[in-house]
ROPA-129123 format. One record per residue (C-alpha): residue number from 1; residue in three letters; x, y, z. Coordinates in steps of 0.05 Angstrom, whole numbers, plus 32768, in hexadecimal, padded with zeros to 4 digits. Example, Ala and Ser with C-alpha at 12.3 -4.5 7.8 and 13.67 -1.06 7.14 Angstrom:
BEGIN
@nr->1; rest->ALA; c1->80F6; c2->7FA6; c3->809C
@nr->2; rest->SER; c1->8111; c2->7FEB; c3->808F
This chain:
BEGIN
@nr->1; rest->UNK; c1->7B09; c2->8588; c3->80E1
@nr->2; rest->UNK; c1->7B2C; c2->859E; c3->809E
@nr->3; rest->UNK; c1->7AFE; c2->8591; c3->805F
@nr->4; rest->UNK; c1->7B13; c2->8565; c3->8031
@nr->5; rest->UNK; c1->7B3B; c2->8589; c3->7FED
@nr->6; rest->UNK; c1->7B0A; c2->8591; c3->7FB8
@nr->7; rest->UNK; c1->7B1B; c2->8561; c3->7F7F
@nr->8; rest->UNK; c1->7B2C; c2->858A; c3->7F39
@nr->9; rest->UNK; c1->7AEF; c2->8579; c3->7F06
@nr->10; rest->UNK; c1->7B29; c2->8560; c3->7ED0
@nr->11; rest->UNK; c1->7B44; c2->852B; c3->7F05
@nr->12; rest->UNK; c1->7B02; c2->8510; c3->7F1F
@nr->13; rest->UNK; c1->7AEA; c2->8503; c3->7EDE
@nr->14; rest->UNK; c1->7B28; c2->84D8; c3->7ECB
@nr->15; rest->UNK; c1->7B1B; c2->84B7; c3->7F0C
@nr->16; rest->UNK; c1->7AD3; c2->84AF; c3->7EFC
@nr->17; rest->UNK; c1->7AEE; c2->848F; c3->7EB0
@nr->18; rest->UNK; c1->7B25; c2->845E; c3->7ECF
@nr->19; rest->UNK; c1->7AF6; c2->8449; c3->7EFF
@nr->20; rest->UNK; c1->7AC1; c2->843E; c3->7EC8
@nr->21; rest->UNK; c1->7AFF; c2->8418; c3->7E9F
@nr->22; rest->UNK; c1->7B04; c2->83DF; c3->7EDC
@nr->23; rest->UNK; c1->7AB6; c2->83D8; c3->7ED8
@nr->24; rest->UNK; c1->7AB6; c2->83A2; c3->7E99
@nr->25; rest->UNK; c1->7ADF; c2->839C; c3->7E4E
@nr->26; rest->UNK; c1->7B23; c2->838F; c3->7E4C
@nr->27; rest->UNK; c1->7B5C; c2->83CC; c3->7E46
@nr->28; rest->UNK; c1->7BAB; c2->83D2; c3->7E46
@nr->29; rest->UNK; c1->7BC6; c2->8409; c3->7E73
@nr->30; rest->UNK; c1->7C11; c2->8411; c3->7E5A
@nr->31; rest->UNK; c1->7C45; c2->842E; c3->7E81
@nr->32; rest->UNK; c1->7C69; c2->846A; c3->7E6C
@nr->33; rest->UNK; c1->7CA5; c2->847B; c3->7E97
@nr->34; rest->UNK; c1->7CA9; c2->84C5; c3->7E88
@nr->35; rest->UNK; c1->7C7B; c2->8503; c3->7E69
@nr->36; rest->UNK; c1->7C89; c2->84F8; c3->7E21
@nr->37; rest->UNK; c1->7C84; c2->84B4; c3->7E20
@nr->38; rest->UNK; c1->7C3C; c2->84B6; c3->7E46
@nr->39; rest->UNK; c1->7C2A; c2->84EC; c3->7E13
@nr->40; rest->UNK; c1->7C3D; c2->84BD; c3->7DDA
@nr->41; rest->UNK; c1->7C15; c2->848C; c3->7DF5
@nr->42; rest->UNK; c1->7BD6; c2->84B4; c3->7DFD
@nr->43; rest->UNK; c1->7BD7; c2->84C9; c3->7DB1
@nr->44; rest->UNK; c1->7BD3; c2->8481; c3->7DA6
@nr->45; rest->UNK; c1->7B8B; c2->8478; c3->7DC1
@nr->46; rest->UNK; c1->7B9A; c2->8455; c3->7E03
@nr->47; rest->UNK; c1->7B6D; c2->8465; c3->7E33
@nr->48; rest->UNK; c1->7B93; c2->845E; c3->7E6E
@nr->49; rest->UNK; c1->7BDC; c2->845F; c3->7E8A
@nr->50; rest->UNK; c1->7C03; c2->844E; c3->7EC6
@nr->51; rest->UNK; c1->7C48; c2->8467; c3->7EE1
@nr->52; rest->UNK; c1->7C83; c2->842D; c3->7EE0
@nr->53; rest->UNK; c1->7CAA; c2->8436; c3->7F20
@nr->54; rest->UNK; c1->7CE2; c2->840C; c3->7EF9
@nr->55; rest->UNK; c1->7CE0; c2->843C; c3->7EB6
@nr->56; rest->UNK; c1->7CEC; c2->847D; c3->7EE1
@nr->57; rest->UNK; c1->7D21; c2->8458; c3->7F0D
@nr->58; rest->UNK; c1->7D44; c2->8449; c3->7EC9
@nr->59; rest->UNK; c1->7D3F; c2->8484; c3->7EB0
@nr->60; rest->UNK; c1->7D65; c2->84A8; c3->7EF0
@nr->61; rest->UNK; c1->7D9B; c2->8475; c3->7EEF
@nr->62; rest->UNK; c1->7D80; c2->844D; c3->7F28
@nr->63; rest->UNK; c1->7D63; c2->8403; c3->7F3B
@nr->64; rest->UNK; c1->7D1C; c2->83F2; c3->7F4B
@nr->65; rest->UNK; c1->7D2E; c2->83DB; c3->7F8E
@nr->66; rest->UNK; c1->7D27; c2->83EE; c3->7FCF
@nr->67; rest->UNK; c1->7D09; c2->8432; c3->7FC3
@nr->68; rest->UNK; c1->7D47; c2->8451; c3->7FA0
@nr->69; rest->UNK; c1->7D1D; c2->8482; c3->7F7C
@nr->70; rest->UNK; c1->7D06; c2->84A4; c3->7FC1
@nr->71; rest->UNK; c1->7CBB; c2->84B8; c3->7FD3
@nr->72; rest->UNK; c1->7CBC; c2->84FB; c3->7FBE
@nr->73; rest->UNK; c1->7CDB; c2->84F3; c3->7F7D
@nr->74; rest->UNK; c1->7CAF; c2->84B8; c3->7F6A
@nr->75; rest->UNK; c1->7C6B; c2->84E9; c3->7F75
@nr->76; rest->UNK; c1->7C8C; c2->8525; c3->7F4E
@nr->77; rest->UNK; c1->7C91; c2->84EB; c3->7F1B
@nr->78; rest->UNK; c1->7C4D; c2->84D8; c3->7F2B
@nr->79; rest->UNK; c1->7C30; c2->851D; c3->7F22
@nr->80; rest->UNK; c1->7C56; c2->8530; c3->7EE2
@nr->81; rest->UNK; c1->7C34; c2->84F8; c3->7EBF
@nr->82; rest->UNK; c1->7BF7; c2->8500; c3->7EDA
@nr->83; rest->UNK; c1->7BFB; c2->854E; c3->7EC6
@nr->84; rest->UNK; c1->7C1A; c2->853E; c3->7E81
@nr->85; rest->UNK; c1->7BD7; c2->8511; c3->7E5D
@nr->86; rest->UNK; c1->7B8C; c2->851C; c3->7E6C
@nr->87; rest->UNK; c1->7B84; c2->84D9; c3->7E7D
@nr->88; rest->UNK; c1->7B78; c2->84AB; c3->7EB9
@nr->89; rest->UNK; c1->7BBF; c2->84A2; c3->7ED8
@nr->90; rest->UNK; c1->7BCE; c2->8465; c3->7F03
@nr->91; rest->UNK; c1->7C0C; c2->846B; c3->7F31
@nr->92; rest->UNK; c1->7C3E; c2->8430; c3->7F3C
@nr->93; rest->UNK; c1->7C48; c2->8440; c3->7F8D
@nr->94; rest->UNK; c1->7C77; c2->8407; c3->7F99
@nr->95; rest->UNK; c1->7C63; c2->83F6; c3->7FDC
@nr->96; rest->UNK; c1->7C51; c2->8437; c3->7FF9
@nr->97; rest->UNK; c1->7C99; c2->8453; c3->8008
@nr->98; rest->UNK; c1->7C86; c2->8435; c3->804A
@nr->99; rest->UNK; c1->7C7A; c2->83F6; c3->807D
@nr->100; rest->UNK; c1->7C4B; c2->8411; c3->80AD
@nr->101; rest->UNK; c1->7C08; c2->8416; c3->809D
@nr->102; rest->UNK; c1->7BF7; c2->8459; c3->80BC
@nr->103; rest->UNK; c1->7C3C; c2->8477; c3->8092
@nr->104; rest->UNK; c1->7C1E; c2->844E; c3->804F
@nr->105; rest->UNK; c1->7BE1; c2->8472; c3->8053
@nr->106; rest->UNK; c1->7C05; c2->84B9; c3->805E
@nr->107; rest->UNK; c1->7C2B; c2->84A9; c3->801B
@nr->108; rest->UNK; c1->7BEA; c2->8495; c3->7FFC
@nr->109; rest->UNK; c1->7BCB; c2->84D3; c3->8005
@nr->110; rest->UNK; c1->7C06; c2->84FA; c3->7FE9
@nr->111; rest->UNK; c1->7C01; c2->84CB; c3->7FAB
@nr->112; rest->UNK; c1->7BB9; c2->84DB; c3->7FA5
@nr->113; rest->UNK; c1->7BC3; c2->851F; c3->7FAB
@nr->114; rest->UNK; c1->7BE7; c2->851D; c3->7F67
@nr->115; rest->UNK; c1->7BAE; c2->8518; c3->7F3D
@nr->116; rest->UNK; c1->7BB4; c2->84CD; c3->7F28
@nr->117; rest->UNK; c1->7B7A; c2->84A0; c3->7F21
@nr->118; rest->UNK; c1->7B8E; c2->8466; c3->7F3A
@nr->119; rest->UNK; c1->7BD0; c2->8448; c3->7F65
@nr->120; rest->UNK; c1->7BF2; c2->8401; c3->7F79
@nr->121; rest->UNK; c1->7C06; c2->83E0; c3->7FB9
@nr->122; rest->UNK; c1->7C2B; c2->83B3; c3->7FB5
@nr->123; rest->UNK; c1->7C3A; c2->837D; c3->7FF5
@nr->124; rest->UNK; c1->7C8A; c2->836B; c3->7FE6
@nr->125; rest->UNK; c1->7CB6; c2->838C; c3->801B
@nr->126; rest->UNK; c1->7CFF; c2->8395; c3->7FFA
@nr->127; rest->UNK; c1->7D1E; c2->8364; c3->8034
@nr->128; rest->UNK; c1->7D3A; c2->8329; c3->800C
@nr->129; rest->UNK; c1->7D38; c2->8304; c3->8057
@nr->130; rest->UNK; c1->7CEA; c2->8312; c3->8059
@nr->131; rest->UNK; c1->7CD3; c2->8326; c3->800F
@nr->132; rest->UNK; c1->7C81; c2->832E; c3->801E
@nr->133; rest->UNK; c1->7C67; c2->834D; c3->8058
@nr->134; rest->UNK; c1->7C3F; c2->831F; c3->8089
@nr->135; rest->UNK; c1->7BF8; c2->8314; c3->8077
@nr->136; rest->UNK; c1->7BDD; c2->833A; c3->80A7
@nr->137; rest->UNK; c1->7C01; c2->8380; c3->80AA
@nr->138; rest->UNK; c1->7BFF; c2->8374; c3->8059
@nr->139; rest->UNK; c1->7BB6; c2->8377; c3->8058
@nr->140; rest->UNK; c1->7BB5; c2->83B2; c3->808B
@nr->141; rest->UNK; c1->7BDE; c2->83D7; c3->8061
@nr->142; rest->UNK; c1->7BAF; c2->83D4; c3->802E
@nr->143; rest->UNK; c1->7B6E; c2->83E5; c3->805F
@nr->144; rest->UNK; c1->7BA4; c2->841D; c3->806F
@nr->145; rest->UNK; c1->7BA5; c2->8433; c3->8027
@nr->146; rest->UNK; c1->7B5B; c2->8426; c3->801B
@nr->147; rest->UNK; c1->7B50; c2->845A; c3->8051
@nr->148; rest->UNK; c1->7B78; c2->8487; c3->803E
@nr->149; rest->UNK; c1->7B62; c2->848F; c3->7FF3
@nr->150; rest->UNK; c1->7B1F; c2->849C; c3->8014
@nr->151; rest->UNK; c1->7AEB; c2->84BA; c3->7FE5
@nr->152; rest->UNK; c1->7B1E; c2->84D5; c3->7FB1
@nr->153; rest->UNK; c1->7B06; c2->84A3; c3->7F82
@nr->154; rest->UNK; c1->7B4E; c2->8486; c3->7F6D
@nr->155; rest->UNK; c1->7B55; c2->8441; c3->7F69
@nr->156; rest->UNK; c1->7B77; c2->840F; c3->7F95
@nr->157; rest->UNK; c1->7BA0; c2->83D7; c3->7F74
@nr->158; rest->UNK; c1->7BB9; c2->83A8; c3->7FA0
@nr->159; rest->UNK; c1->7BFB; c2->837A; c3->7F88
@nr->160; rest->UNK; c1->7C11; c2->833D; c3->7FAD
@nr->161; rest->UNK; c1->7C57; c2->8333; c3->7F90
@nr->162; rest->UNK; c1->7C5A; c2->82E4; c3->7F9D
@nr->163; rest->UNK; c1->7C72; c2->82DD; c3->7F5E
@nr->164; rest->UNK; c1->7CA3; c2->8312; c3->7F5B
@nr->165; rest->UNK; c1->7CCC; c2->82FD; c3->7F95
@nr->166; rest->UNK; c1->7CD4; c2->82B5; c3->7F96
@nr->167; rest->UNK; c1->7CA0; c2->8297; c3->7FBD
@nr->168; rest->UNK; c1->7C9D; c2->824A; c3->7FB2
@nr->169; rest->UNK; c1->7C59; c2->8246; c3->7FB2
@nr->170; rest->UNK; c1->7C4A; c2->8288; c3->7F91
@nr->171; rest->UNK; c1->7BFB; c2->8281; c3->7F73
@nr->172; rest->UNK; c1->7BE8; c2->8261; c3->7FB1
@nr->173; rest->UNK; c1->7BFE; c2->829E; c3->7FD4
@nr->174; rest->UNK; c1->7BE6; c2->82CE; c3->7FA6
@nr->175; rest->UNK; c1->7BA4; c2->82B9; c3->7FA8
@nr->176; rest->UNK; c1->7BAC; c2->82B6; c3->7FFC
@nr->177; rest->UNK; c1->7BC1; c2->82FF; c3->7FFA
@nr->178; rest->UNK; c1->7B96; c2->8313; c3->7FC3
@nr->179; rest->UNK; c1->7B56; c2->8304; c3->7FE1
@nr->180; rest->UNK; c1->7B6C; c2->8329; c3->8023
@nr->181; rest->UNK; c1->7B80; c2->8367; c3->7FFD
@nr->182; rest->UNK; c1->7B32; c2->8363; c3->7FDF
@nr->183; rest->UNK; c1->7B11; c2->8363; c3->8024
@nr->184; rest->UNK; c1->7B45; c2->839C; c3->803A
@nr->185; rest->UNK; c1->7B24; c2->83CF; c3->8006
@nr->186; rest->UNK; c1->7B4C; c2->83BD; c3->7FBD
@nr->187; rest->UNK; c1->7B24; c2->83CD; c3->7F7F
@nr->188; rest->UNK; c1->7B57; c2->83A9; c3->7F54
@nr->189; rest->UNK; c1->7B85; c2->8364; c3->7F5E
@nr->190; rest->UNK; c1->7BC9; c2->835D; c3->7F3F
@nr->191; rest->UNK; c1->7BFD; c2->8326; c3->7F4D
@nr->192; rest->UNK; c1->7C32; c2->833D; c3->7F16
@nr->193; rest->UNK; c1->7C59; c2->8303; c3->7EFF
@nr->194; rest->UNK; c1->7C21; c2->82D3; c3->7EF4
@nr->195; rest->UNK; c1->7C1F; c2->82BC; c3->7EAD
@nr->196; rest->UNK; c1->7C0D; c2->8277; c3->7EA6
@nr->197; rest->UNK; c1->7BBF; c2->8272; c3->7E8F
@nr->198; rest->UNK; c1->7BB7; c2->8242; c3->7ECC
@nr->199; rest->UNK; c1->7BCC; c2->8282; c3->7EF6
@nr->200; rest->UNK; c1->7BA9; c2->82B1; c3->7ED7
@nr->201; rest->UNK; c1->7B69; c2->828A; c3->7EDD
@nr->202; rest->UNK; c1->7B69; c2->827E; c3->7F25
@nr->203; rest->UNK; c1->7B72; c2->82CA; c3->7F38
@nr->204; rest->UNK; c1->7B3E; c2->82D6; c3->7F11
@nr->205; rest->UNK; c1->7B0D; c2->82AC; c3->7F29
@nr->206; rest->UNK; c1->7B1A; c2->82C0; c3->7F70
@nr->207; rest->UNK; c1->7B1A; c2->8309; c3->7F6A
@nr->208; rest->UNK; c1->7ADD; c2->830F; c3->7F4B
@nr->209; rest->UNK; c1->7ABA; c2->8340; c3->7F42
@nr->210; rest->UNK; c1->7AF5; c2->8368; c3->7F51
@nr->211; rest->UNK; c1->7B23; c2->8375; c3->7F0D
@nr->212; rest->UNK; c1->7B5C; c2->835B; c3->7F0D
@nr->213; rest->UNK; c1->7BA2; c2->8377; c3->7EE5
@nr->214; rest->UNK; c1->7BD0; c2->8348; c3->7EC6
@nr->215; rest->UNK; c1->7C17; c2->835F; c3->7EB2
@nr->216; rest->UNK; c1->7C31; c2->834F; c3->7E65
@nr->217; rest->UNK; c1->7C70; c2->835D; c3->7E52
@nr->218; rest->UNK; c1->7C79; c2->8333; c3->7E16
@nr->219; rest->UNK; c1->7C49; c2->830E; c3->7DE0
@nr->220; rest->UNK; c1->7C4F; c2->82CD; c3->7E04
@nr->221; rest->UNK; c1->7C3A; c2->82A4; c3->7E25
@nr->222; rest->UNK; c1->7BEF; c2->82C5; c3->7E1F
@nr->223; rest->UNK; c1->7BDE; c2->82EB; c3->7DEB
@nr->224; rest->UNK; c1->7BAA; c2->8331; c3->7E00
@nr->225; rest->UNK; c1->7B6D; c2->830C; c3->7DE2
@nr->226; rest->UNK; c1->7B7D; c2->82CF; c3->7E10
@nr->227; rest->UNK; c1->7B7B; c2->82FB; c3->7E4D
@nr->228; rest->UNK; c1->7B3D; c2->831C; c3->7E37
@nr->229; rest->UNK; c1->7B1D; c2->82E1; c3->7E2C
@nr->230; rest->UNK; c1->7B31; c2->82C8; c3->7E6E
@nr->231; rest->UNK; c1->7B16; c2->8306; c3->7E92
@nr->232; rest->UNK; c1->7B56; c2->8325; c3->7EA0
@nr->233; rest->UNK; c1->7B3C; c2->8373; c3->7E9D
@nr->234; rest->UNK; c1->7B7A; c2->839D; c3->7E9D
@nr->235; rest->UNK; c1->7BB8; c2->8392; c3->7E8C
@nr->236; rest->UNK; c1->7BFF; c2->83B4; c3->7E90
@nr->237; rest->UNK; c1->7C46; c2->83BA; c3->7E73
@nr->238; rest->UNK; c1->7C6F; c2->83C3; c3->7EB5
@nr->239; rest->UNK; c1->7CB0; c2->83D5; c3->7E9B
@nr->240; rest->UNK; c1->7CA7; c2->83B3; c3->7E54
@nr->241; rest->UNK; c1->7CA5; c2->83FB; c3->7E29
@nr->242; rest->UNK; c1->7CE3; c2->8416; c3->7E54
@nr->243; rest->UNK; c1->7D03; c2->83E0; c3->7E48
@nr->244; rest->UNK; c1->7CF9; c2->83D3; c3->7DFE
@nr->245; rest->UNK; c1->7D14; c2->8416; c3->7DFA
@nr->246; rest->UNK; c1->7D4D; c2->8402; c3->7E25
@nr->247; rest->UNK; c1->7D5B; c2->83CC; c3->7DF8
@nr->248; rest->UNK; c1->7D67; c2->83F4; c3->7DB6
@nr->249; rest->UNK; c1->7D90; c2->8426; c3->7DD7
@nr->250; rest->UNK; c1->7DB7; c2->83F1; c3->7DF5
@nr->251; rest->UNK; c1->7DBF; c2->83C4; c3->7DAC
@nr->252; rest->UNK; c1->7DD7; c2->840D; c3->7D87
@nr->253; rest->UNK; c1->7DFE; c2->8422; c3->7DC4
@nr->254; rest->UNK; c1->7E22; c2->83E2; c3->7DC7
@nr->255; rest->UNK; c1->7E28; c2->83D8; c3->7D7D
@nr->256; rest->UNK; c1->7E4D; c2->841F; c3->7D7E
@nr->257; rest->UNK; c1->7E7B; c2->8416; c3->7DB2
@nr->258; rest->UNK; c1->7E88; c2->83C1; c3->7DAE
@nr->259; rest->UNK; c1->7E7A; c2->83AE; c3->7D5F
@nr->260; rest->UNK; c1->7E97; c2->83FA; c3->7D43
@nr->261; rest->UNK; c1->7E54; c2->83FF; c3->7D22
@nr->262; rest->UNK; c1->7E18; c2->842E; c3->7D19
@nr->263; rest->UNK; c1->7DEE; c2->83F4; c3->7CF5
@nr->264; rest->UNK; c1->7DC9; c2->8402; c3->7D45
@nr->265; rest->UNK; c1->7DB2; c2->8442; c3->7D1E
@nr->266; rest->UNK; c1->7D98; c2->8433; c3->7CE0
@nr->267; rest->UNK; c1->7D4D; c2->8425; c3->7CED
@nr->268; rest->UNK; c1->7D34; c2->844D; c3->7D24
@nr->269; rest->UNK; c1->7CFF; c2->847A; c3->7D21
@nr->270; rest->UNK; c1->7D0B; c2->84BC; c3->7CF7
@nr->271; rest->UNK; c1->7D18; c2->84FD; c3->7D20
@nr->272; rest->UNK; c1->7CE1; c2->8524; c3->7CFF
@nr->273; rest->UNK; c1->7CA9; c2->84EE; c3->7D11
@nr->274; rest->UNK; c1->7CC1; c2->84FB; c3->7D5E
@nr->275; rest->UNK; c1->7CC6; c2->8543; c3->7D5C
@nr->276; rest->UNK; c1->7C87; c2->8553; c3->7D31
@nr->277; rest->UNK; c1->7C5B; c2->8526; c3->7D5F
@nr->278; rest->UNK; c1->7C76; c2->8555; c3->7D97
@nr->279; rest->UNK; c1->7C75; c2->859B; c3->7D72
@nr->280; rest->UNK; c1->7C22; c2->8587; c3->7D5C
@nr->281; rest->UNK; c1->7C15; c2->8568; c3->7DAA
@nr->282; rest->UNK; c1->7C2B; c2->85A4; c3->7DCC
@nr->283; rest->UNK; c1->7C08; c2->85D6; c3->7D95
@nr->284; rest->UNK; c1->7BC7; c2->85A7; c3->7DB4
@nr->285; rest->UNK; c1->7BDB; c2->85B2; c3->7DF1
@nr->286; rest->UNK; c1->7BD9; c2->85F9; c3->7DEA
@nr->287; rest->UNK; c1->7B9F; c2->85FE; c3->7DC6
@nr->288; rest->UNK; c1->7B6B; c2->85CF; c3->7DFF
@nr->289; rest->UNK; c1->7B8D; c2->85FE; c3->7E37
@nr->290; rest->UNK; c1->7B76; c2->863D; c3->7E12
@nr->291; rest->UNK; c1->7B2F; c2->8614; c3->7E04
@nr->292; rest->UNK; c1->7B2F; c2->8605; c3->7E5B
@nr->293; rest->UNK; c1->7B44; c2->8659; c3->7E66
@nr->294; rest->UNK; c1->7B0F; c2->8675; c3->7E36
């Protein structure tokens, strides 16, 4: 039998520190959608970040649907991020780039292999017909994924995407999925699309003690001290800082080609400030790799 890989120092201590993050407080774990955006993020004192599977799929000109960024591109992704920042990385893994179980937890592995802390299941199947797996080969999925993390020391998230996908009674079914997720080996709960403080509450109370994430894309309709408050440990952007971005490119690009005007232009951020906070994070860059060689 082949030994397991020994884990790098560097990544099992960020393992070690995101599994330490889940354990009690309150954090926000944005989503940067490529390297200099993630190392933007990390001068800002966050202490964790996860991968958007809908940022990058932007970003190449495609939709977040149906795996149209394929399984190989989305772990280069993966592993760029997680080799840009020295910080716990948790990767977005749509739903495995798989059905099966036993193919889930092959893809798992690969994902692990990247160096990332953490990484997401989620249950919705891309099938408009059928948009959540069945209960049962849902939750074996997960068991499949639990498995195959093994004792890397990443972090399971499962998502059940009631919400997402139209399910008429979506909180009921959350909660449903949610708690069979738990039994099959997740360390963290996430039903994105649950906002309501009604919602929030009840998948909270039933997951505990496991953490559960809540996605916020917007100020309302519950503020970050709400959802601390509530218990809510972790919560994430999704697509919200890709697509802020998205949305002054769009207002400048359209006010240059539509409205004849560069008014788009007039208030955004000064080249300098970009390129200076780039020129200084890659002298630090150098300098903490010649620190690790010496």
């Amino acid at each position: 039998m082949t030994p397991p890989t020994p884990i790098p120092p560097a990544i099992a201590e960020r393992r070690a520190t995101f599994r330490r993050l889940h354990e009690s407080g309150f954090f926000v774990i944005p989503n940067p959608w490529d390297v200099g955006t993630a190392r933007y993020l990390r001068s800002l004192g966050f202490k964790a970040l996860a991968t958007t599977s809908s940022g990058f799929a932007f970003s190449h000109g495609l939709p977040d649907a149906d795996w149209a960024v394929p399984r190989d591109a989305s772990l280069e992704h993966i592993r760029s991020i997680a080799s840009a920042v020295d910080l716990p990385i948790n990767a977005d893994f749509e739903s495995g780039y798989a059905h099966s179980p036993h193919e889930v937890a092959e893809n798992v592995r690969l994902c692990v292999a990247t160096g990332v802390a953490g990484l997401s299941i989620e249950d919705a199947t891309g099938n408009a017909n059928r948009p959540l797996y069945d209960l049962a080969l849902a939750q074996e999925r997960i068991r499949a994924a639990r498995q195959a993390i093994g004792s890397s020391g990443v972090l399971l998230t499962a998502r059940a995407e009631c919400f997402l996908t139209g399910h008429p009674d979506p909180l009921r079914e959350a909660l449903r999925r949610l708690a069979a997720y738990a039994e099959a080996g997740a360390d963290v709960l996430y039903a994105p699309g649950a906002s309501a403080r009604e919602e929030v509450e009840a998948i909270v109370r039933m997951a505990h003690p496991l953490p559960v994430n809540v996605l916020v894309s917007g100020s309302v309709p519950l503020s970050l001290p709400a959802l601390e408050q509530m218990g809510v440990r972790r919560v994430s952007t999704g697509s919200a800082l890709a697509r802020a971005a998205w949305t002054g490119f769009l207002a400048a690009a359209r006010g240059i080609a539509v409205d004849h005007t560069m008014a788009g232009l007039d208030h955004i951020t000064p080249y300098d400030e970009i390129n200076d906070f780039f020129r200084k994070d890659r002298a630090n860059i150098a300098i903490a790799e010649a620190d690790r060689s010496s």
